[in-house]
C-alpha positions as YAML, in Angstrom:
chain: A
units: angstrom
residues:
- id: 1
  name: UNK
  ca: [4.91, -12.18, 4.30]
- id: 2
  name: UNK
  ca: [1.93, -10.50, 2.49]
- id: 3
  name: UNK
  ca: [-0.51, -13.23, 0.55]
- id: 4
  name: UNK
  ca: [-1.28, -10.92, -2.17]
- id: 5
  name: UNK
  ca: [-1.04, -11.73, -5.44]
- id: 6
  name: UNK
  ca: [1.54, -10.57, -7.54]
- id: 7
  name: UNK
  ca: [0.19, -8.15, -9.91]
- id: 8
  name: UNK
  ca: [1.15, -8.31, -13.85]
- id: 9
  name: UNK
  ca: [3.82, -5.94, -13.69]
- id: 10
  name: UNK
  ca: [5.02, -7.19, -10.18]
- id: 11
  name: UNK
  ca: [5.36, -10.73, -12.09]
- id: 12
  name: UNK
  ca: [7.72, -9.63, -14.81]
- id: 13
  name: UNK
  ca: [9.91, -7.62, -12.39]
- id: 14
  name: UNK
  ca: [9.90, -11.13, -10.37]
- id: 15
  name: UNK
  ca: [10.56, -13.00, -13.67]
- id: 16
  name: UNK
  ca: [13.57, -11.17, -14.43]
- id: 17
  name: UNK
  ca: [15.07, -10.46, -10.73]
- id: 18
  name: UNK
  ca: [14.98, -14.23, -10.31]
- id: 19
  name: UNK
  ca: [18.02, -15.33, -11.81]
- id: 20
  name: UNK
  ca: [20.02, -12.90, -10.01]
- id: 21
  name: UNK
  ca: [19.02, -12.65, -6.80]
- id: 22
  name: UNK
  ca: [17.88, -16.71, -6.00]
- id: 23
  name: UNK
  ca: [13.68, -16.49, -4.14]
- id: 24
  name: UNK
  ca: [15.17, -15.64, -0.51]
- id: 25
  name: UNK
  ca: [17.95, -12.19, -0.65]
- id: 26
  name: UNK
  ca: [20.08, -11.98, 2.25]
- id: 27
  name: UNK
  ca: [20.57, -8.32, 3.91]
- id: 28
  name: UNK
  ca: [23.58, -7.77, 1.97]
- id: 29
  name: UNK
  ca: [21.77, -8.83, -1.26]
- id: 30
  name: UNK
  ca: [18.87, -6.85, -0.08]
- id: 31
  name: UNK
  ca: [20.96, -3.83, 0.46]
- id: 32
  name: UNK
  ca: [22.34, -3.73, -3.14]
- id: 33
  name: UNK
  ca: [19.11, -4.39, -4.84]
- id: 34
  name: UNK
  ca: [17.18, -1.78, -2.77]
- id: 35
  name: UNK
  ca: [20.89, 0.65, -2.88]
- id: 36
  name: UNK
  ca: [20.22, 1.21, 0.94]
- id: 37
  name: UNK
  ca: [22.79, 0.29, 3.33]
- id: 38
  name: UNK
  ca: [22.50, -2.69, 6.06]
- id: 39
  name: UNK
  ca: [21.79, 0.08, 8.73]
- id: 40
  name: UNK
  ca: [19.27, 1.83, 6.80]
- id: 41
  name: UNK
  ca: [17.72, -1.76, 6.20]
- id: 42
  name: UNK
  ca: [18.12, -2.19, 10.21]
- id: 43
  name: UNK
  ca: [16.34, 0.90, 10.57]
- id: 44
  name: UNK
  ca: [13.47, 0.36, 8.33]
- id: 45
  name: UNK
  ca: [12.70, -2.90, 10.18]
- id: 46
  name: UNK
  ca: [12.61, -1.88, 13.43]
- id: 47
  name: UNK
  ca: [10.15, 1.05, 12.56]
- id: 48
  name: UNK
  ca: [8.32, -1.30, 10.67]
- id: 49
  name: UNK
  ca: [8.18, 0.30, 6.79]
- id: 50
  name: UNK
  ca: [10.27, -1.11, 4.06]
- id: 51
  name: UNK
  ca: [9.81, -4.72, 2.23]
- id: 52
  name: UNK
  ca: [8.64, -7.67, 4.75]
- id: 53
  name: UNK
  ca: [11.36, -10.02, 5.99]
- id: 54
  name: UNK
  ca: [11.98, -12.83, 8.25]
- id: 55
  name: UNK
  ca: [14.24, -13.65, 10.68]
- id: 56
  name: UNK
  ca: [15.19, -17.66, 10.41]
- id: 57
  name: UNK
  ca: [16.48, -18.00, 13.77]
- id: 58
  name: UNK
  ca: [13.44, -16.42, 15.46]
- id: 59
  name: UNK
  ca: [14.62, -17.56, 19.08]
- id: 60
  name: UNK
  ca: [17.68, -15.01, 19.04]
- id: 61
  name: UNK
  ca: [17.18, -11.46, 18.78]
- id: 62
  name: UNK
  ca: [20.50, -11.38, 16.22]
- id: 63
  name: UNK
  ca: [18.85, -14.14, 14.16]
- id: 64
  name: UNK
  ca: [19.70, -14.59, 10.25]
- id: 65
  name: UNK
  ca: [17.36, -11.81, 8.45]
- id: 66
  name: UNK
  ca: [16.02, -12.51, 5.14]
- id: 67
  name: UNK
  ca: [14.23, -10.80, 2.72]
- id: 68
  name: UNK
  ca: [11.84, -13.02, -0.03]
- id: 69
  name: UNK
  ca: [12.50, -11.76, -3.77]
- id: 70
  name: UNK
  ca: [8.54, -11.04, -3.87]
- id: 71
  name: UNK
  ca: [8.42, -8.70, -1.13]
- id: 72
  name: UNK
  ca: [11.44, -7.18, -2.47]
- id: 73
  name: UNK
  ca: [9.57, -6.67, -5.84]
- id: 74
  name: UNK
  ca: [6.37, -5.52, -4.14]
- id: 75
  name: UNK
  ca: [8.07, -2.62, -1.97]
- id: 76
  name: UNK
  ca: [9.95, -1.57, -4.99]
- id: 77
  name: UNK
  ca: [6.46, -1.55, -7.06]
- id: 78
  name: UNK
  ca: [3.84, -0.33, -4.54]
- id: 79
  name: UNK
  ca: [6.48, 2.10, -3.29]
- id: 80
  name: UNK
  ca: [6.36, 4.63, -6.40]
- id: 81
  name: UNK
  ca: [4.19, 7.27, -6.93]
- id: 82
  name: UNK
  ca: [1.56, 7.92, -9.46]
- id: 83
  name: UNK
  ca: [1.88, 10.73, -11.82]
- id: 84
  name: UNK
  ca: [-0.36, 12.03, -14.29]
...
């Protein structure tokens, strides 16, 4: 997980995601927020783009995959593309 700061507008998304989703999504969770599906969430991870997760049973390879609300809010924000 990324130590950034959460930027203003990152903060309010957090603020208001919160109460829905809990601090920690699970995949399922994950997949509705992001609309991707659990393979396409698979996918991402193993080429290494999409939000930042962790895995809580790091010993297995099928360990319980997580996803923290914050890096769910900063892939959604630092994913979109400036216009002018």
């Amino acid at each position: 997980m990324s130590n950034k700061l959460l930027t203003d507008e990152q903060r309010e998304l957090y603020s208001l995601m919160l109460p829905q989703y809990g601090a920690v999504l699970s995949q399922n969770d994950a997949s509705k927020c992001l609309k991707k599906s659990l393979a396409t969430l698979y996918r991402m991870r193993e080429q290494g783009i999409g939000p930042s997760y962790k895995k809580l049973d790091s010993k297995s390879k099928n360990g319980t995959v997580v996803y923290p609300l914050q890096e769910i809010v900063r892939y959604l924000t630092e994913s979109n593309i400036q216009t002018a």
